[in-house]
mmJSON file of the N, C-alpha and C atoms, coordinates in Angstrom:
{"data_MODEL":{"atom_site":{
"group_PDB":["ATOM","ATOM","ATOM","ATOM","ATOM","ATOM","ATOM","ATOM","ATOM","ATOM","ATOM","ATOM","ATOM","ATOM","ATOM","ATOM","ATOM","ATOM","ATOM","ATOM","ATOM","ATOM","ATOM","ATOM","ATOM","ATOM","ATOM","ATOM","ATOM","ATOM","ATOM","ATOM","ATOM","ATOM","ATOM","ATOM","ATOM","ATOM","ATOM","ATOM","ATOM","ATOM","ATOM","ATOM","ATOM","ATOM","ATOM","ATOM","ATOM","ATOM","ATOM","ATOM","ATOM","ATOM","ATOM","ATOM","ATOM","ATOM","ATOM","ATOM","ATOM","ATOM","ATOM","ATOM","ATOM","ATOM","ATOM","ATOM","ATOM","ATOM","ATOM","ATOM","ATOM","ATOM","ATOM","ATOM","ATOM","ATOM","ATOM","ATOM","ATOM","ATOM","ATOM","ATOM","ATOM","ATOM","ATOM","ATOM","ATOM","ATOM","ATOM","ATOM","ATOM","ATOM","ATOM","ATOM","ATOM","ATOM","ATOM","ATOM","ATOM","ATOM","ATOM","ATOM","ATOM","ATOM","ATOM","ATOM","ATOM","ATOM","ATOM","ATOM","ATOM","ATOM","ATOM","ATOM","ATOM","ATOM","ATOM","ATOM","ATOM","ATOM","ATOM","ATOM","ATOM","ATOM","ATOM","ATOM","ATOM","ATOM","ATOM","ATOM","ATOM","ATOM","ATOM","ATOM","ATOM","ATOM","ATOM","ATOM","ATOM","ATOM","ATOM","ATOM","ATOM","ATOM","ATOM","ATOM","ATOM","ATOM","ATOM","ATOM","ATOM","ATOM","ATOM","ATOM","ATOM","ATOM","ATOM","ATOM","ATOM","ATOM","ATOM","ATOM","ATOM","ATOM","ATOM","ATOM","ATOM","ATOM","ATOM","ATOM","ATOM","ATOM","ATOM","ATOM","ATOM","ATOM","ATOM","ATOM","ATOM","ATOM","ATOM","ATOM","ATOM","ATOM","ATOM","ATOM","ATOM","ATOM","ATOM","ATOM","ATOM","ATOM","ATOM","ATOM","ATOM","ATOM","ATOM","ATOM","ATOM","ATOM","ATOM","ATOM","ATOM","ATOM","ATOM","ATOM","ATOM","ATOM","ATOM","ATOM","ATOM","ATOM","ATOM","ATOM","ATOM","ATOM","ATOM","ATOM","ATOM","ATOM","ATOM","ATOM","ATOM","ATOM","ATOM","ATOM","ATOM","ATOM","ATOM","ATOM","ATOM","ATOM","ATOM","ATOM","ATOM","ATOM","ATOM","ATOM"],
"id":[1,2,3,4,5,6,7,8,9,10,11,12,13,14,15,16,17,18,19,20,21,22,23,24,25,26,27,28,29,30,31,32,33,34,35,36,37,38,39,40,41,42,43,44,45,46,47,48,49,50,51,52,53,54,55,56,57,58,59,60,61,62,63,64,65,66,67,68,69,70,71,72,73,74,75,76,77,78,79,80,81,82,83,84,85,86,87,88,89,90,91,92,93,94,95,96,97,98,99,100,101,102,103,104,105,106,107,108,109,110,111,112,113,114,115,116,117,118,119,120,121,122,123,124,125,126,127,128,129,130,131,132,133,134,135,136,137,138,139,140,141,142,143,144,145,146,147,148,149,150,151,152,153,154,155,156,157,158,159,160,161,162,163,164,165,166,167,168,169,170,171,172,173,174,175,176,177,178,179,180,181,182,183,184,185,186,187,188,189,190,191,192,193,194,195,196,197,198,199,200,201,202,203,204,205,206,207,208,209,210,211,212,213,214,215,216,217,218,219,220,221,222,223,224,225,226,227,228,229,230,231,232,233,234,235,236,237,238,239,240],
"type_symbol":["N","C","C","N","C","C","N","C","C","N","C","C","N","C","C","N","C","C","N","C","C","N","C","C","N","C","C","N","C","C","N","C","C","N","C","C","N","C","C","N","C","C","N","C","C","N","C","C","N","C","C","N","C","C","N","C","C","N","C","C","N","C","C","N","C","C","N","C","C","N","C","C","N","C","C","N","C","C","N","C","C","N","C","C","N","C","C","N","C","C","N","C","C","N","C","C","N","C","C","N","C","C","N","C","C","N","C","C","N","C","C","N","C","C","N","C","C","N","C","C","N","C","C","N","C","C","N","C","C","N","C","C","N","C","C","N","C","C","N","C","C","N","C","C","N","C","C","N","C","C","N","C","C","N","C","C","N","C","C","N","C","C","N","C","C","N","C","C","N","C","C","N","C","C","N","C","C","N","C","C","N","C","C","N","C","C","N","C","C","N","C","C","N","C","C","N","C","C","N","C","C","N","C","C","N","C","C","N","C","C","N","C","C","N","C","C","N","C","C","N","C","C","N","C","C","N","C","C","N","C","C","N","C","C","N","C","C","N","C","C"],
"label_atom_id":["N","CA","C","N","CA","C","N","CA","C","N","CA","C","N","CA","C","N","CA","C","N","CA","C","N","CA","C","N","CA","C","N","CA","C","N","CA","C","N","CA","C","N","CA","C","N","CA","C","N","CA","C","N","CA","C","N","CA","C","N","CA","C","N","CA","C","N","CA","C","N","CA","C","N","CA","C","N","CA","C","N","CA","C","N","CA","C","N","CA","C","N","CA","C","N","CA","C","N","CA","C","N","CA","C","N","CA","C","N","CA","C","N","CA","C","N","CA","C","N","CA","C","N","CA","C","N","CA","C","N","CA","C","N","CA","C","N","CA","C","N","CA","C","N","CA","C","N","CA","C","N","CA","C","N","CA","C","N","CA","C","N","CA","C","N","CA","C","N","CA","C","N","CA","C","N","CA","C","N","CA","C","N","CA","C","N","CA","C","N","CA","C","N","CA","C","N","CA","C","N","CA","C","N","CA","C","N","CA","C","N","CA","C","N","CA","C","N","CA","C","N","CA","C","N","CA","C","N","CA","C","N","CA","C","N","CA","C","N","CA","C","N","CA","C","N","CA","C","N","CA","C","N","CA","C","N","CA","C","N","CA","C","N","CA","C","N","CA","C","N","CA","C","N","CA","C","N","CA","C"],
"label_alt_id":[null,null,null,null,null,null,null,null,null,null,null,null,null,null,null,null,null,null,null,null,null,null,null,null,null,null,null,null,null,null,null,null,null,null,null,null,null,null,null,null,null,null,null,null,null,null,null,null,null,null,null,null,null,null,null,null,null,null,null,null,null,null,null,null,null,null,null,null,null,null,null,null,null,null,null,null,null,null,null,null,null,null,null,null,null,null,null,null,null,null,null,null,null,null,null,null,null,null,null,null,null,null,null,null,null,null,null,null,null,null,null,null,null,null,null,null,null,null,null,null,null,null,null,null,null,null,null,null,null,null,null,null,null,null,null,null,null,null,null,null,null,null,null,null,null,null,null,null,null,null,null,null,null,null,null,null,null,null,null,null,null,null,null,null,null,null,null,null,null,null,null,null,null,null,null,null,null,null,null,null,null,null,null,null,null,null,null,null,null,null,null,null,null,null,null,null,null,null,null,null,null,null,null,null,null,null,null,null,null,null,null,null,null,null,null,null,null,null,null,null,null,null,null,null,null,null,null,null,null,null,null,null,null,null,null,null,null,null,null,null],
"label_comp_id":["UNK","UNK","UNK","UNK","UNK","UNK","UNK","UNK","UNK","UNK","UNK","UNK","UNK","UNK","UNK","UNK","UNK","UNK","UNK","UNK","UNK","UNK","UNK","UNK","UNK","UNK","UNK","UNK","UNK","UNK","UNK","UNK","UNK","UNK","UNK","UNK","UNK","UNK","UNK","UNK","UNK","UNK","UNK","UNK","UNK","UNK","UNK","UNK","UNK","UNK","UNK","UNK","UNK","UNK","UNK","UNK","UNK","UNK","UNK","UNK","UNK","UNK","UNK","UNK","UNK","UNK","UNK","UNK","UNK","UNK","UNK","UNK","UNK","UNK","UNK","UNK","UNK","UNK","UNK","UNK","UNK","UNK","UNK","UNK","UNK","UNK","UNK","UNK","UNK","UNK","UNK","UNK","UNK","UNK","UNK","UNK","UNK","UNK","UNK","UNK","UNK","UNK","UNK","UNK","UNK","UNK","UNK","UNK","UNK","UNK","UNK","UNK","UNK","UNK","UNK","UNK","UNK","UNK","UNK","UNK","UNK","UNK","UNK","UNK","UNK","UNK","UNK","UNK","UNK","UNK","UNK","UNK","UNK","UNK","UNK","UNK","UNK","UNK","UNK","UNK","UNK","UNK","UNK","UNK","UNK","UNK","UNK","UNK","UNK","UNK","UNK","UNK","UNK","UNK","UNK","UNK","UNK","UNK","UNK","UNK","UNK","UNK","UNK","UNK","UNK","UNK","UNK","UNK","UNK","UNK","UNK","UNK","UNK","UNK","UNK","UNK","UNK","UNK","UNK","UNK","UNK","UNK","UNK","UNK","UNK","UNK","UNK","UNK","UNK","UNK","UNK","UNK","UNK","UNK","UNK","UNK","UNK","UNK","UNK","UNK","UNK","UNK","UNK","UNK","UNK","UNK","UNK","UNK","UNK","UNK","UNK","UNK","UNK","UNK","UNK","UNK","UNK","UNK","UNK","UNK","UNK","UNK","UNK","UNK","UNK","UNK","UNK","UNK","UNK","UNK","UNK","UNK","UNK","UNK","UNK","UNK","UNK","UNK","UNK","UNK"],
"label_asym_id":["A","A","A","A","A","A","A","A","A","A","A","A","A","A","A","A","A","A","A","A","A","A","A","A","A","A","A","A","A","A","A","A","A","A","A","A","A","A","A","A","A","A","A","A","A","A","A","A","A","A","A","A","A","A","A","A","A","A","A","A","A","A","A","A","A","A","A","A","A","A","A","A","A","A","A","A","A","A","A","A","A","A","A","A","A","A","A","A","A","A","A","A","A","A","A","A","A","A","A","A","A","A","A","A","A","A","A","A","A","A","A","A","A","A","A","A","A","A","A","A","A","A","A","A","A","A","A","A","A","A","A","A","A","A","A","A","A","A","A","A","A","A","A","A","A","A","A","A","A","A","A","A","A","A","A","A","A","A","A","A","A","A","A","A","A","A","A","A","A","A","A","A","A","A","A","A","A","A","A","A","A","A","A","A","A","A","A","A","A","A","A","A","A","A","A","A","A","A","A","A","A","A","A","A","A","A","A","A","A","A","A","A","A","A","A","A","A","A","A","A","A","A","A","A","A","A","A","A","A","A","A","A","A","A","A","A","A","A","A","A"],
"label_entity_id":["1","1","1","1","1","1","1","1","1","1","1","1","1","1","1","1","1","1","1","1","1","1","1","1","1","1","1","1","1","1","1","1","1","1","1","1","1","1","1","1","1","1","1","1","1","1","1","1","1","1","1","1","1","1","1","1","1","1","1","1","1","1","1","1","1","1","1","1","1","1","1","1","1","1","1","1","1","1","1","1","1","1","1","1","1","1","1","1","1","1","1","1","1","1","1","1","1","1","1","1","1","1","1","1","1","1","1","1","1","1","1","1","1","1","1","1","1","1","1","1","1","1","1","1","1","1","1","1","1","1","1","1","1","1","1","1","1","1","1","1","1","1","1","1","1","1","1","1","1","1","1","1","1","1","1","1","1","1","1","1","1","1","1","1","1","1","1","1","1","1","1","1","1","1","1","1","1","1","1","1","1","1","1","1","1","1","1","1","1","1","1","1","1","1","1","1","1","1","1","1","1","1","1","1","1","1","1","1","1","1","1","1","1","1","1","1","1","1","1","1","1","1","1","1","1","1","1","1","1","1","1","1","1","1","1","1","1","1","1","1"],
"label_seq_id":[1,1,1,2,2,2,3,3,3,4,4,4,5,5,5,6,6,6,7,7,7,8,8,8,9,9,9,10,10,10,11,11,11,12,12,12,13,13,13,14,14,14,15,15,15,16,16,16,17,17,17,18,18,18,19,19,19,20,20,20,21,21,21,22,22,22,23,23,23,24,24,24,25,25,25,26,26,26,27,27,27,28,28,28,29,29,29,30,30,30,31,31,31,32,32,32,33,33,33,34,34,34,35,35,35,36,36,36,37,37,37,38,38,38,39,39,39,40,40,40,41,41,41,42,42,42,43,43,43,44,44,44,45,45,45,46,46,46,47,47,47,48,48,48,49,49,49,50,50,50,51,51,51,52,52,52,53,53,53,54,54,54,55,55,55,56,56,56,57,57,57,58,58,58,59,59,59,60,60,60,61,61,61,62,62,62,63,63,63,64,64,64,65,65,65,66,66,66,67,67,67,68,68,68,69,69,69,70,70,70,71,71,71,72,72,72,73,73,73,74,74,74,75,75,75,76,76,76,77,77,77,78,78,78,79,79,79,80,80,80],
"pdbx_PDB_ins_code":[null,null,null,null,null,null,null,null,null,null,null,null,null,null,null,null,null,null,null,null,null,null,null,null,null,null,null,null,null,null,null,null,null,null,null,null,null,null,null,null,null,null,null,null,null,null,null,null,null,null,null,null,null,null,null,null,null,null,null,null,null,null,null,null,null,null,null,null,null,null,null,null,null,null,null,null,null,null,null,null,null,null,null,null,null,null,null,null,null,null,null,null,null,null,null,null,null,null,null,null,null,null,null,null,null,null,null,null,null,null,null,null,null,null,null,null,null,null,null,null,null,null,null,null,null,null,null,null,null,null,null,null,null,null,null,null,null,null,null,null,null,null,null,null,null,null,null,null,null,null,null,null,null,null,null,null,null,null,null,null,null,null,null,null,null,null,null,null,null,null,null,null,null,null,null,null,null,null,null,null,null,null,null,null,null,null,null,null,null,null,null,null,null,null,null,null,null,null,null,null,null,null,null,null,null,null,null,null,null,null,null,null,null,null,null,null,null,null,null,null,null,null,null,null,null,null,null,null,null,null,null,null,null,null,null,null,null,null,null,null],
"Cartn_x":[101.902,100.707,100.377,100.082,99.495,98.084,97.662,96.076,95.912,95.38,95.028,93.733,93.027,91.955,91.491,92.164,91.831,92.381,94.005,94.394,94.651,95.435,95.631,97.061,98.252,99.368,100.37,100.141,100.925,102.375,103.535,104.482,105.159,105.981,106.86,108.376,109.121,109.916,110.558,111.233,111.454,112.816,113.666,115.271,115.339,116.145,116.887,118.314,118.664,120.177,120.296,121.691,121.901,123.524,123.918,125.427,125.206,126.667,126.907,128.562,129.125,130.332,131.011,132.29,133.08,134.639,135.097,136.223,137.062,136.674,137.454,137.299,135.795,135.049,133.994,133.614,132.265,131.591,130.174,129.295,127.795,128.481,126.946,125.744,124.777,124.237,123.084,122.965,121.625,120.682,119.083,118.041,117.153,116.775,115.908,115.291,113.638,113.123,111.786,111.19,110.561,109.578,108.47,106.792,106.398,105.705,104.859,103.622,102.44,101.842,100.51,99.372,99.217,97.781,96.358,95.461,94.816,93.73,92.474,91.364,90.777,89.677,88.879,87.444,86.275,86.058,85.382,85.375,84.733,83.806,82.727,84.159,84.521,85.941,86.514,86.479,87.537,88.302,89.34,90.803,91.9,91.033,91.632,91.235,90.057,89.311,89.827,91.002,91.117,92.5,91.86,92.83,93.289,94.51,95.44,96.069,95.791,96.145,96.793,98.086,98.572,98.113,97.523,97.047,97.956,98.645,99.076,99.554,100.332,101.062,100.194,98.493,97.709,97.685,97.907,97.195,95.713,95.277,93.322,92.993,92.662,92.537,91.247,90.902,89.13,89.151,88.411,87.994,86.457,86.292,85.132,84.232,83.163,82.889,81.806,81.857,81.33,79.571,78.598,77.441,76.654,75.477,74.749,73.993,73.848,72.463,71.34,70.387,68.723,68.517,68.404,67.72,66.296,65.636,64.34,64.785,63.645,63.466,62.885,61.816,61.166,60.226,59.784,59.347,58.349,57.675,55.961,56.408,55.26,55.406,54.069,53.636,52.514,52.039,51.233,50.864,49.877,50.082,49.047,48.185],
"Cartn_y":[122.12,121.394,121.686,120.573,120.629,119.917,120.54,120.311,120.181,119.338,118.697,117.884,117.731,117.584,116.601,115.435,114.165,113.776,114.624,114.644,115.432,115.066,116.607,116.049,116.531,116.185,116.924,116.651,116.879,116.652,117.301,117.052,118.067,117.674,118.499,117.482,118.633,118.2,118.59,118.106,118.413,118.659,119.271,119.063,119.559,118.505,118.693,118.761,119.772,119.797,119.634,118.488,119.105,118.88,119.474,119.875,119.148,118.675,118.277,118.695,119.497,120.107,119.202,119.1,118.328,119.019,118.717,119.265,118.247,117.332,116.404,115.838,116.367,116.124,116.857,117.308,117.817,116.946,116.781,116.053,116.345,116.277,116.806,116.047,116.338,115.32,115.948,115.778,116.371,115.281,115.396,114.385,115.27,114.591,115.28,114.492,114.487,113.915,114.29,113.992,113.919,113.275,113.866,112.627,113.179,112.64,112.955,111.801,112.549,111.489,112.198,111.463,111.784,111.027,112.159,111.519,112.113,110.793,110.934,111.645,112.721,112.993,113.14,113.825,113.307,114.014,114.19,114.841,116.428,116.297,117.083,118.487,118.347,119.36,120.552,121.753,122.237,122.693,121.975,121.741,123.624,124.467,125.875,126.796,126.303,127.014,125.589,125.066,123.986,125.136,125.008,126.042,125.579,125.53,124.921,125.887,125.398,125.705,125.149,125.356,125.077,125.465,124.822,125.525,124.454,124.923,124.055,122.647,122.656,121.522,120.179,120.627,119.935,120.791,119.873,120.702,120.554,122.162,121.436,122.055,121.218,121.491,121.609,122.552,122.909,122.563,121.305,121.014,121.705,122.588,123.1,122.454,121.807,121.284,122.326,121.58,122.577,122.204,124.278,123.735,123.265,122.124,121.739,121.944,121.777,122.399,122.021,122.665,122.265,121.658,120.341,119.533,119.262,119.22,118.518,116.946,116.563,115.146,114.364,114.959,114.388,115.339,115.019,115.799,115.565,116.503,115.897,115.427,114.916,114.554,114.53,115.432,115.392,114.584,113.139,111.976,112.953,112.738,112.935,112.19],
"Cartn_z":[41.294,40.958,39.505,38.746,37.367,36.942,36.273,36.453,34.789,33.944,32.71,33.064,31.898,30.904,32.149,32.609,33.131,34.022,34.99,36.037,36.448,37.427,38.364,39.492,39.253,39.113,40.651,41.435,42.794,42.811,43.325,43.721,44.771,45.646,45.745,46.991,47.598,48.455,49.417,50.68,51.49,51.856,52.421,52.724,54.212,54.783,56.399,55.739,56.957,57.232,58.412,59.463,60.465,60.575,61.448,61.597,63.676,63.358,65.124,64.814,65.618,65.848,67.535,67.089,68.599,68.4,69.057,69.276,68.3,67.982,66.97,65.853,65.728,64.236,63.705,62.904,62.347,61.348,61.729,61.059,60.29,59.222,58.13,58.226,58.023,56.974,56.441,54.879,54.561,54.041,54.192,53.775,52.834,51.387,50.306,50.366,50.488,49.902,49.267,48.192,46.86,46.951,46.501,45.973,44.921,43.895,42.872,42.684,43.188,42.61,41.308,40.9,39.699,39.946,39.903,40.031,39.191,39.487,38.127,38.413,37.601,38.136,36.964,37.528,36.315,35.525,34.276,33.119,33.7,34.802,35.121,36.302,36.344,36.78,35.861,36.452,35.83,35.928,35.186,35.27,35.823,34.765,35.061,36.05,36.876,38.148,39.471,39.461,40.405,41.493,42.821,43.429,44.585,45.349,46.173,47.515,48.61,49.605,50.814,51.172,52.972,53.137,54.823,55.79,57.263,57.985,59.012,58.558,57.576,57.011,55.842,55.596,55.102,53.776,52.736,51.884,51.433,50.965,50.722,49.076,48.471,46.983,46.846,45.874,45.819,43.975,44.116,42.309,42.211,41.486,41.095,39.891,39.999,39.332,37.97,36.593,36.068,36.517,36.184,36.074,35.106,36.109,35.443,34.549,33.535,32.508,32.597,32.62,32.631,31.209,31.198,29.954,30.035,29.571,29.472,29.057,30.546,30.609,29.747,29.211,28.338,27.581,26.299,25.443,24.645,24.575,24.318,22.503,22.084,20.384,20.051,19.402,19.066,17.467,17.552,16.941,16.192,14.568,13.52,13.274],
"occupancy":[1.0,1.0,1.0,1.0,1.0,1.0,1.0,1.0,1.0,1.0,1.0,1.0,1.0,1.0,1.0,1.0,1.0,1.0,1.0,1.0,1.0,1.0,1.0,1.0,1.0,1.0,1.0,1.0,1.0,1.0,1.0,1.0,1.0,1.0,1.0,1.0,1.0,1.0,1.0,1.0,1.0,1.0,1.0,1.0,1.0,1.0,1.0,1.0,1.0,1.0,1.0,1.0,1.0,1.0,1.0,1.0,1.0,1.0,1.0,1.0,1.0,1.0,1.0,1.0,1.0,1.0,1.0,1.0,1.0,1.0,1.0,1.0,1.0,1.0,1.0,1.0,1.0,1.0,1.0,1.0,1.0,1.0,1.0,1.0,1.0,1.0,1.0,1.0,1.0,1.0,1.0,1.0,1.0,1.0,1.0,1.0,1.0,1.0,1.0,1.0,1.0,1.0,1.0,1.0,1.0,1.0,1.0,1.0,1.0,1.0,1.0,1.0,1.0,1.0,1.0,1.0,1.0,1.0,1.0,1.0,1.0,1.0,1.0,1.0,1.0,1.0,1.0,1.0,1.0,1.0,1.0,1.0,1.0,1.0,1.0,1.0,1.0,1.0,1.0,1.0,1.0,1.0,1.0,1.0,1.0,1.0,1.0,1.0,1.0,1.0,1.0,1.0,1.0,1.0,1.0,1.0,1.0,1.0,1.0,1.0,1.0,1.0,1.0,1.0,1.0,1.0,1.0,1.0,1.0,1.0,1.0,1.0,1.0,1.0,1.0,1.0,1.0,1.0,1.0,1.0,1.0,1.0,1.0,1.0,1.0,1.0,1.0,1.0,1.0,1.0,1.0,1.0,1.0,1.0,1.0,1.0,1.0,1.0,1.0,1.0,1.0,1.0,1.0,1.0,1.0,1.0,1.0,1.0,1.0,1.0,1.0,1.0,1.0,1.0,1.0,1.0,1.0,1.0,1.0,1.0,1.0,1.0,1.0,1.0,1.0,1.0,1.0,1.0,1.0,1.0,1.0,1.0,1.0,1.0,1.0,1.0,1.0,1.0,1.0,1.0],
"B_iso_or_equiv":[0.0,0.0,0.0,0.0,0.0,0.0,0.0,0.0,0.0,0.0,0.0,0.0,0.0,0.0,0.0,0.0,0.0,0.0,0.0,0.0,0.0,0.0,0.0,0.0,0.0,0.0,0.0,0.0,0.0,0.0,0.0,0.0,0.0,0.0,0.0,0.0,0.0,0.0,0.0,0.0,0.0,0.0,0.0,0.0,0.0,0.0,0.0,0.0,0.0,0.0,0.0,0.0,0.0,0.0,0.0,0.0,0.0,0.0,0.0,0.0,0.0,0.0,0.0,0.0,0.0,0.0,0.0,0.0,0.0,0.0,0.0,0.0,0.0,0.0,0.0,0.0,0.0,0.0,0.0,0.0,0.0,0.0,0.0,0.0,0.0,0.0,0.0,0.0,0.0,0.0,0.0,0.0,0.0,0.0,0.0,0.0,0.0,0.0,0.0,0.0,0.0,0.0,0.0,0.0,0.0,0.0,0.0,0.0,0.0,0.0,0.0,0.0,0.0,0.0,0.0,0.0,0.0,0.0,0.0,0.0,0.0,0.0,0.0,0.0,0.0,0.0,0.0,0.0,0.0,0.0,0.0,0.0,0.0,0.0,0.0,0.0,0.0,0.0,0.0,0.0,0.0,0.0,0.0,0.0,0.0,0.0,0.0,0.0,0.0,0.0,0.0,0.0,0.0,0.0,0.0,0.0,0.0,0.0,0.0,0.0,0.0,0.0,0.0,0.0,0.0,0.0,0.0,0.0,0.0,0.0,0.0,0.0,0.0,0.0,0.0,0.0,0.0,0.0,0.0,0.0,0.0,0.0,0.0,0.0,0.0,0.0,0.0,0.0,0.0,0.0,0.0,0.0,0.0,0.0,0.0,0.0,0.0,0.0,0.0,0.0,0.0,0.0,0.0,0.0,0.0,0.0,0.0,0.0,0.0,0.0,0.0,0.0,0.0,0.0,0.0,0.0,0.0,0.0,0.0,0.0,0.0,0.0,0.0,0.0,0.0,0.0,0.0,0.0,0.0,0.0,0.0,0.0,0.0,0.0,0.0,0.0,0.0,0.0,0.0,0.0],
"pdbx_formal_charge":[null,null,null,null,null,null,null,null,null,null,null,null,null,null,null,null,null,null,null,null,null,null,null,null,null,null,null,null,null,null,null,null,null,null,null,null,null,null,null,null,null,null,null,null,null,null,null,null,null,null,null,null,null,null,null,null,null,null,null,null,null,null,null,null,null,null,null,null,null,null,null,null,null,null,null,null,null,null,null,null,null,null,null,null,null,null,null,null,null,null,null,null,null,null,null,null,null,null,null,null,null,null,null,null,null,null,null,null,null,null,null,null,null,null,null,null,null,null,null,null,null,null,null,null,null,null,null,null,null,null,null,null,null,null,null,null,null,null,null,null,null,null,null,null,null,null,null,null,null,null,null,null,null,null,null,null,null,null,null,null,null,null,null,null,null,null,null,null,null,null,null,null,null,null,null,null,null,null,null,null,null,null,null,null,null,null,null,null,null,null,null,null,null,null,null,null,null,null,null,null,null,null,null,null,null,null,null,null,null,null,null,null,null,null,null,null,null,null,null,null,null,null,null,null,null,null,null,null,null,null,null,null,null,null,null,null,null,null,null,null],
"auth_seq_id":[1,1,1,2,2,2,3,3,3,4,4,4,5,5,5,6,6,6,7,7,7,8,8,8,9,9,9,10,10,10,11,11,11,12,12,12,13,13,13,14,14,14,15,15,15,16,16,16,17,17,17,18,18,18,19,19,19,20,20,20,21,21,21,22,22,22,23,23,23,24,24,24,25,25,25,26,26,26,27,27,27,28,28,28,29,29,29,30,30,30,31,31,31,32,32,32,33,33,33,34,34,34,35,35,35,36,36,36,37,37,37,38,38,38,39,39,39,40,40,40,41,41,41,42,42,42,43,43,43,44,44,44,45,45,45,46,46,46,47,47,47,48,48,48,49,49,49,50,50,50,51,51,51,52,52,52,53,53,53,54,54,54,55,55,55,56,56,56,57,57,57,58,58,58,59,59,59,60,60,60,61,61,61,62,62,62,63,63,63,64,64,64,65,65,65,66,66,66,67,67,67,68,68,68,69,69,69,70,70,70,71,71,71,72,72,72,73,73,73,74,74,74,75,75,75,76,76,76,77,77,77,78,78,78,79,79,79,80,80,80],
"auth_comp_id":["UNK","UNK","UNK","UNK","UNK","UNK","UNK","UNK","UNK","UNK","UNK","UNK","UNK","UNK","UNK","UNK","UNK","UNK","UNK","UNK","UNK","UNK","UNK","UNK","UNK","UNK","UNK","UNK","UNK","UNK","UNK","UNK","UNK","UNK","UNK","UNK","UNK","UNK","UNK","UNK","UNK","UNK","UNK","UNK","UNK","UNK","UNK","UNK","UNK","UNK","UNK","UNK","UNK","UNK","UNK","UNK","UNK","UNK","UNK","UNK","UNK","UNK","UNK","UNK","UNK","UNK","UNK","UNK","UNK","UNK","UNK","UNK","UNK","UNK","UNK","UNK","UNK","UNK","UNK","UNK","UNK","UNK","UNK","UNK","UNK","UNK","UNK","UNK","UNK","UNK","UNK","UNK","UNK","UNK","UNK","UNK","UNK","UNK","UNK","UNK","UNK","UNK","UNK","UNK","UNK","UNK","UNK","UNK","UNK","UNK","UNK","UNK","UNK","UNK","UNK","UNK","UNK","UNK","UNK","UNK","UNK","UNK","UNK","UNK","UNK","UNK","UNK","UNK","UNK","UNK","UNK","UNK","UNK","UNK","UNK","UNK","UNK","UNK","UNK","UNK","UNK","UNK","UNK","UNK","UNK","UNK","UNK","UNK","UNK","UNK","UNK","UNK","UNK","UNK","UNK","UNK","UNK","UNK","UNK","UNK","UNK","UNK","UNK","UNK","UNK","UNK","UNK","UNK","UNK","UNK","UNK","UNK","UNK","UNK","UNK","UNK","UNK","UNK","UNK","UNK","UNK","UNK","UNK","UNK","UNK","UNK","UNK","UNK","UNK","UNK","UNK","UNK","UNK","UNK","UNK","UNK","UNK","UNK","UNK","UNK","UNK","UNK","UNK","UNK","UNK","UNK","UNK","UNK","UNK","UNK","UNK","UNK","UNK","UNK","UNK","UNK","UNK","UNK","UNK","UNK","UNK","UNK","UNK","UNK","UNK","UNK","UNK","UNK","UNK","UNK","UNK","UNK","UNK","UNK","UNK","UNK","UNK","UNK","UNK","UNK"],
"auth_asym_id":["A","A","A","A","A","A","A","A","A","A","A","A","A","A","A","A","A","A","A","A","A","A","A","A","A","A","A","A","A","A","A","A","A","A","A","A","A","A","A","A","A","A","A","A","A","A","A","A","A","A","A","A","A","A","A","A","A","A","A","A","A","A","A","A","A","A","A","A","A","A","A","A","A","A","A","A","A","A","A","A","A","A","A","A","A","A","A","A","A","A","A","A","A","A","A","A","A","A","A","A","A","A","A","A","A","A","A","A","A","A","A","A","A","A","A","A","A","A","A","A","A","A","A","A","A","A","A","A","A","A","A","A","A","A","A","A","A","A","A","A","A","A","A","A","A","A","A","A","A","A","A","A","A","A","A","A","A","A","A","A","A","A","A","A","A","A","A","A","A","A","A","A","A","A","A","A","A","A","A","A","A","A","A","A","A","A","A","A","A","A","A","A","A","A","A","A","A","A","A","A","A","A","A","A","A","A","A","A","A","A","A","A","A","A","A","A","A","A","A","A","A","A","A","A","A","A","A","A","A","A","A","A","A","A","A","A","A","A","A","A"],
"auth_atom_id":["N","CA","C","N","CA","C","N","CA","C","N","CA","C","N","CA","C","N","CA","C","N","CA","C","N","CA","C","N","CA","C","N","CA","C","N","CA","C","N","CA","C","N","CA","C","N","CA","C","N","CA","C","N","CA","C","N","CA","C","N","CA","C","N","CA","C","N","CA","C","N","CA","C","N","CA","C","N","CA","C","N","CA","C","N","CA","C","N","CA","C","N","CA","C","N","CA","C","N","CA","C","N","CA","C","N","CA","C","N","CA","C","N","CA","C","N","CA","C","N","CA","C","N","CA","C","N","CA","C","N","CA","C","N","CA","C","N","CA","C","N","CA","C","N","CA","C","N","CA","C","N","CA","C","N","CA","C","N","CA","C","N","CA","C","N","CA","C","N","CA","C","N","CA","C","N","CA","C","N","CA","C","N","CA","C","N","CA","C","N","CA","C","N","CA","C","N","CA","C","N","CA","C","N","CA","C","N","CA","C","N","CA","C","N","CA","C","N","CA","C","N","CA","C","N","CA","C","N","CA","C","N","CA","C","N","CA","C","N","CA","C","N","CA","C","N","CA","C","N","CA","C","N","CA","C","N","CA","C","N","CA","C","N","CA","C","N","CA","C","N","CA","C","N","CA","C","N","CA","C"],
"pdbx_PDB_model_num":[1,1,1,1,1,1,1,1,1,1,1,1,1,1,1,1,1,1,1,1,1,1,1,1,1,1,1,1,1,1,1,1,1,1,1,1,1,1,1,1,1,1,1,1,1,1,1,1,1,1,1,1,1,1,1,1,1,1,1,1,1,1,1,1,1,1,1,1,1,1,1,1,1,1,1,1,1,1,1,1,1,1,1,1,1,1,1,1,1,1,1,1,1,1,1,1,1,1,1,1,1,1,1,1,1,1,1,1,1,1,1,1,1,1,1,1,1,1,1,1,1,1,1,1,1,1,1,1,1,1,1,1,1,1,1,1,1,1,1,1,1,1,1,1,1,1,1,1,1,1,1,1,1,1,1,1,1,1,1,1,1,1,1,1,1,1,1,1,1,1,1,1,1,1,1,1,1,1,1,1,1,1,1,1,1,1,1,1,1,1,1,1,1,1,1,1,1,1,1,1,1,1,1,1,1,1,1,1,1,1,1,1,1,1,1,1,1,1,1,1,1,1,1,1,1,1,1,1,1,1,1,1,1,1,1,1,1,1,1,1]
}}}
């Protein structure tokens, strides 16, 4: 998993082998297969606190978002 500014980048893959044995032939076969996919996420994330877990064949990704700052809503102006 790769994690940048504006995505956050998944891949990985799988391999079977199986073997069938006979008295007159032996038979391979192996299956790979591959995903990558590549998503977008929001500015408000961060990218270096983003953390990844199996659990029972699911994976669960925790995006931590950054905190909020206290702004003032509005602001007095005092008229001369």
């Amino acid at each position: 998993m790769k994690a940048t500014k504006n995505s956050l980048e998944v891949s990985g893959a799988q391999e079977e082998k199986s073997e069938e044995k006979s008295k007159n032939y032996v038979y391979n076969e192996r299956t790979r297969r591959s995903f990558h996919r590549k998503i977008a996420i929001p500015e408000e994330i961060i990218p270096s606190q983003i953390s990844a877990e199996m659990k029972d064949g699911v994976l669960e990704i925790t995006l931590p978002k950054k905190t909020a700052t206290k702004t003032e809503e509005t602001t007095k102006v005092e008229i001369k």
